[in-house]
C-alpha positions in Angstrom: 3.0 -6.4 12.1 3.7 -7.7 9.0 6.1 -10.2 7.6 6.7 -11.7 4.3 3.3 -10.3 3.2 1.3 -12.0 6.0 -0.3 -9.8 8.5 0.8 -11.2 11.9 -1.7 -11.2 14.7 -1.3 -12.1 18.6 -3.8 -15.1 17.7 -1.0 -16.4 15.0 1.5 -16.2 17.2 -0.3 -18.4 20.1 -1.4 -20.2 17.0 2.6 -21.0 16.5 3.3 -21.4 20.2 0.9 -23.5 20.8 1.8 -26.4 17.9 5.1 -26.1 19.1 4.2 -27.1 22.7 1.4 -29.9 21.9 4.2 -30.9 19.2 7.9 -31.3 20.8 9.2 -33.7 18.0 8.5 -31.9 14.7 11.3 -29.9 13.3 11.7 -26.1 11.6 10.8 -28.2 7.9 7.2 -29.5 9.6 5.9 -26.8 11.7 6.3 -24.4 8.6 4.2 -27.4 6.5 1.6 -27.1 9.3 1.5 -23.7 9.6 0.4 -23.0 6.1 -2.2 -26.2 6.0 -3.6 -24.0 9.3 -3.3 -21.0 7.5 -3.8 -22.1 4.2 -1.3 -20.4 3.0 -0.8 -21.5 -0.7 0.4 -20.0 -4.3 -0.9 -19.3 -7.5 -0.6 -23.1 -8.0 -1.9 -24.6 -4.7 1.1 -25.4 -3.4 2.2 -24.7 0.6 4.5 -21.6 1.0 6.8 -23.6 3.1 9.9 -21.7 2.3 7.9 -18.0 2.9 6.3 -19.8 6.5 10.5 -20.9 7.7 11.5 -17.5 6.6 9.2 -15.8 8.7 9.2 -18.1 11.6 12.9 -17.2 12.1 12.0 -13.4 11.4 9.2 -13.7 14.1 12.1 -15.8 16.5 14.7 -12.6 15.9 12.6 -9.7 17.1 11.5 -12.0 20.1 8.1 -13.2 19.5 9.0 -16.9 19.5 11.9 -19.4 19.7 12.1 -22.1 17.5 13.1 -25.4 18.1 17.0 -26.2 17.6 17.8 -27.3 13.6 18.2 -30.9 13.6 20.6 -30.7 10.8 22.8 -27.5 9.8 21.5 -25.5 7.1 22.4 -26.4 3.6 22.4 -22.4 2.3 25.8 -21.6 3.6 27.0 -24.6 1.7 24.9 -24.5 -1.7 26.5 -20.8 -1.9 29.8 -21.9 -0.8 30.4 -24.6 -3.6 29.9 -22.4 -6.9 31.7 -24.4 -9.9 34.1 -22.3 -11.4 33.9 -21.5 -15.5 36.6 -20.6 -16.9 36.4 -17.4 -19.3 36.4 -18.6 -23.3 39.6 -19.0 -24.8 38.9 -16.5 -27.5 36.7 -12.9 -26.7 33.9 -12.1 -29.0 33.7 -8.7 -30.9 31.6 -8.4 -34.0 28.7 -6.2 -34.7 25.2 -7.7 -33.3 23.9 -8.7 -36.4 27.0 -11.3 -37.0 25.1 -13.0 -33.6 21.8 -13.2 -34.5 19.1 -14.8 -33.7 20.0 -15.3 -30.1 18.5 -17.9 -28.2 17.2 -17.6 -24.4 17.4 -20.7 -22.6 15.4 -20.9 -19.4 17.5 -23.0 -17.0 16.3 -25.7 -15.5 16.8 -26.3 -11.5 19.5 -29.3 -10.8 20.4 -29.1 -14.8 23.7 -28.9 -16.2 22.8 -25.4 -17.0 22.0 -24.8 -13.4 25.5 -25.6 -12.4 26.9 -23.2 -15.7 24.6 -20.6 -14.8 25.6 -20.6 -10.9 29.1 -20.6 -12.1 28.9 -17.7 -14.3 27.7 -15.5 -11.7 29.3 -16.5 -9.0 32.9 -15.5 -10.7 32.0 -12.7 -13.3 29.1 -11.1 -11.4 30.0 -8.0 -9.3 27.3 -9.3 -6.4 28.2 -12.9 -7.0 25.4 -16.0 -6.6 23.2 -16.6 -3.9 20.2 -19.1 -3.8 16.8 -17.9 -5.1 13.9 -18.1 -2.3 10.6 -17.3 -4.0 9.4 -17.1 -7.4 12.3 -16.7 -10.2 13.4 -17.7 -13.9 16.2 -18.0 -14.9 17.9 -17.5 -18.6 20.7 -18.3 -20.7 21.4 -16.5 -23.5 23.4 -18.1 -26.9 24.3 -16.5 -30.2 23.4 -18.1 -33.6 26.6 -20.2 -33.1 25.9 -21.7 -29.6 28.7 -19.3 -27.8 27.3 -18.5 -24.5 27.1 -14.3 -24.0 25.3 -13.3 -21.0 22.5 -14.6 -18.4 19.7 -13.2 -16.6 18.0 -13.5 -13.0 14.4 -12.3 -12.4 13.3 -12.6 -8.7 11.0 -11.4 -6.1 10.3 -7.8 -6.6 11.6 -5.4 -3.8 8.7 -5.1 -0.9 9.1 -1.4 -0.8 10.0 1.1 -2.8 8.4 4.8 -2.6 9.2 5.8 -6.2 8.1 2.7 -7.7 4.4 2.9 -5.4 3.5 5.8 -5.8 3.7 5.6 -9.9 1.7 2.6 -9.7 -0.6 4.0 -7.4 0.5 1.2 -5.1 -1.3 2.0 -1.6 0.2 -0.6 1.3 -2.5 -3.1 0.7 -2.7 -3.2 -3.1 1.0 -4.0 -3.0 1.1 -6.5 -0.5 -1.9 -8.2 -2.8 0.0 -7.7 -6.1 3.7 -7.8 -5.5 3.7 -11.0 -6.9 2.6 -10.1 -10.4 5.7 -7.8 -10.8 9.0 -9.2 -10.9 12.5 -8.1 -9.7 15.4 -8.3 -12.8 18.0 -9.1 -9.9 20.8 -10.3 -11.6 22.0 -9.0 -15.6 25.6 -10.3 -16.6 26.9 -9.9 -20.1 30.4 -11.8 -20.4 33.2 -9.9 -20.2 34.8 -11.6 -22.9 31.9 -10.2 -25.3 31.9 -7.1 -27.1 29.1 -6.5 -29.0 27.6 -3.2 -28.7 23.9 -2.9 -28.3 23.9 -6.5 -27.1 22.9 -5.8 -23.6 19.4 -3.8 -24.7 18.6 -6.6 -27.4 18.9 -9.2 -24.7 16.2 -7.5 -22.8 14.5 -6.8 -25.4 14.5 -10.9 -26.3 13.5 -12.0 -22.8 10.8 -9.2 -22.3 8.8 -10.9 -25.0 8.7 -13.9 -23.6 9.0 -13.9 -20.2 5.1 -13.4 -19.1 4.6 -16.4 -21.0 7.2 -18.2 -19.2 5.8 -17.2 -15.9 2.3 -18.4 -16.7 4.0 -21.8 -17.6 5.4 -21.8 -14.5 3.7 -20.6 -12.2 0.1 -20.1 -13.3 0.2 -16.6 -13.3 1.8 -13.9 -15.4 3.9 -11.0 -14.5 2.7 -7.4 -15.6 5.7 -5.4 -15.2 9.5 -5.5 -14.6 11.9 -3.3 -12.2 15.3 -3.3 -11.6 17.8 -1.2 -9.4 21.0 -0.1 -10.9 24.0 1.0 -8.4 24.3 4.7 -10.0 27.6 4.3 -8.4 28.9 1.8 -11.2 26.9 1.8 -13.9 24.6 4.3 -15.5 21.4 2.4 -16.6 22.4 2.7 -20.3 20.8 -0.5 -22.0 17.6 -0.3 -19.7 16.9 3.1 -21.1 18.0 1.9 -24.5 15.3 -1.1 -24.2 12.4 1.5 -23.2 13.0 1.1 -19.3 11.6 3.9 -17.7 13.4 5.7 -14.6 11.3 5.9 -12.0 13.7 7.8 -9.5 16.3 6.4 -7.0 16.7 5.0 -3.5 17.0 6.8 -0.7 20.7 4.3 0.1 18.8 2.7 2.7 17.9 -1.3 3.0 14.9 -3.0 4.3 16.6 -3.6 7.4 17.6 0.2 8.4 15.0 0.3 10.6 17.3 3.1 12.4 18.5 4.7 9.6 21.9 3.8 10.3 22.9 1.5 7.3 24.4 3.6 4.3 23.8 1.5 1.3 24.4 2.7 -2.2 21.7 4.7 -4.3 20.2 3.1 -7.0 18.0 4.2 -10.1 15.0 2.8 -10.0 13.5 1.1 -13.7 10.3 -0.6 -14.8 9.1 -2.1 -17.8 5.7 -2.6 -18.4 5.0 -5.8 -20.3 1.1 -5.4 -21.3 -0.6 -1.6 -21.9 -3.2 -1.9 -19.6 -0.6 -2.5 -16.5 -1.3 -0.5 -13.9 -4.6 -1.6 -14.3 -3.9 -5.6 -13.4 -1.2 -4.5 -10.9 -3.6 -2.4 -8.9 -6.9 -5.0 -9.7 -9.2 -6.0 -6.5 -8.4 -9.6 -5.3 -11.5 -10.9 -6.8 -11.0 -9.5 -10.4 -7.4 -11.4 -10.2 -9.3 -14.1 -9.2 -11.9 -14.1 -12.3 -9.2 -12.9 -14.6 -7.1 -16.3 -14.0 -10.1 -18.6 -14.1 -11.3 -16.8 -17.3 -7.5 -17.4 -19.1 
């Protein structure tokens, strides 16, 4: 099987079972360390995947495989979700054509800043899906008018695991994703105020973070993105400022979620959009581990 991109063997699984037995003491925080120092299992940066190791430990835990040692402190998601500030909406709306705003600024947001807090805040009470934490790979952006006035904010994530439409115009087989998924990334989150009414706003905003954001990644990270998807609930909005930035559509999800392994959970349809961000895209996205390899050592 595979989880979180890992293919999961028999061996691994002793492998786990047996540093939990020879190891009593160690908590869910230290035998995910371990696990990747055994595995090796680092990023783009050399750092342990400790968060991607404890998120498949407890998926390996739910279908049976192992079970975990009891938390020694409650989990601190519930509550990080739980305590959203609240910002209040700005006392007067904005409505001017988008040339009166420009040149808008995109701030990336800084974890445990002021502007993490604003940023939280903002999608936690104006956003439809509300904020959760970000496991993985993410920026994040704020985005000012010439004046300073906040006007929208942006979430780029993990790209989705799976997605048929998406694949097959990559020319994503099962194994050339699971290798490359990491070089796409997932715009999860788009929020324009709703105390702003500019029209065209919402493309340019794209538009702005699209040039900058492989460069951000790199900064980050030590790799760059190639591409960019989104999903758009057909059922509330209709896609208008990703087409209007050169999104392409891609098709539409069949309403189901990773989790329907049954087919019984009826989630909503979504369009399906990607932006590439360099020509040769498909290219990089469906390169041989070693040429990603050589390609970042060469940069």
């Amino acid at each position: 099987m595979v989880i979180q991109g890992r293919k999961i063997t028999d061996g691994e699984i002793a492998l786990i079972r047996d540093l939990m037995a020879e190891h009593r003491d160690w908590g869910r925080t230290r035998l995910s360390g371990e696990l990747c120092r055994c595995w090796n299992w680092r990023n783009a940066q050399g750092r342990i995947k400790d968060m991607a190791a404890r998120s498949l430990l407890l998926k390996l835990e739910r279908r049976g495989c192992i079970e975990l040692p009891a938390r020694q402190r409650p989990s601190s998601n519930h509550f990080r979700n739980r305590c959203v500030p609240a910002v209040e909406p700005a006392a007067e709306p904005i409505r001017s054509d988008l040339s009166a705003l420009r040149p808008l600024s995109a701030d990336l947001v800084a974890p445990r800043s002021d502007n993490s807090q604003l940023f939280k805040g903002l999608l936690g009470r104006y956003h439809y899906l509300g904020h959760r934490n970000t496991v993985g790979e993410n920026l994040r952006y704020l985005i000012r008018d010439r004046h300073g006035r906040l006007v929208a904010c942006a979430l780029f994530g993990s790209a989705a695991w799976k997605c048929a439409d998406r694949d097959r115009f990559l020319g994503w087989d099962r194994a050339c994703r699971e290798r490359n998924l990491q070089a796409l990334t997932n715009n999860t989150r788009f929020l324009i105020l709703p105390w702003v009414e500019v029209p065209h706003l919402a493309s340019h905003v794209l538009g702005l973070i699209a040039r900058r954001i492989r460069d951000d990644w790199q900064g980050k990270y030590a790799h760059p993105v190639h591409a960019l998807e989104t999903f758009v609930d057909r059922s509330r909005f209709k896609g208008t400022c990703y087409r209007a930035a050169n999104w392409m559509r891609l098709g539409a999800t069949q309403g189901r979620t990773r989790n329907d392994r049954d087919r019984r959970i009826q989630a909503p349809v979504k369009d399906v959009y990607l932006y590439p961000l360099i020509p040769e895209f498909r290219r990089e996205l469906c390169a041989p581990a070693c040429s990603r390899t050589e390609g970042r050592a060469g940069r």
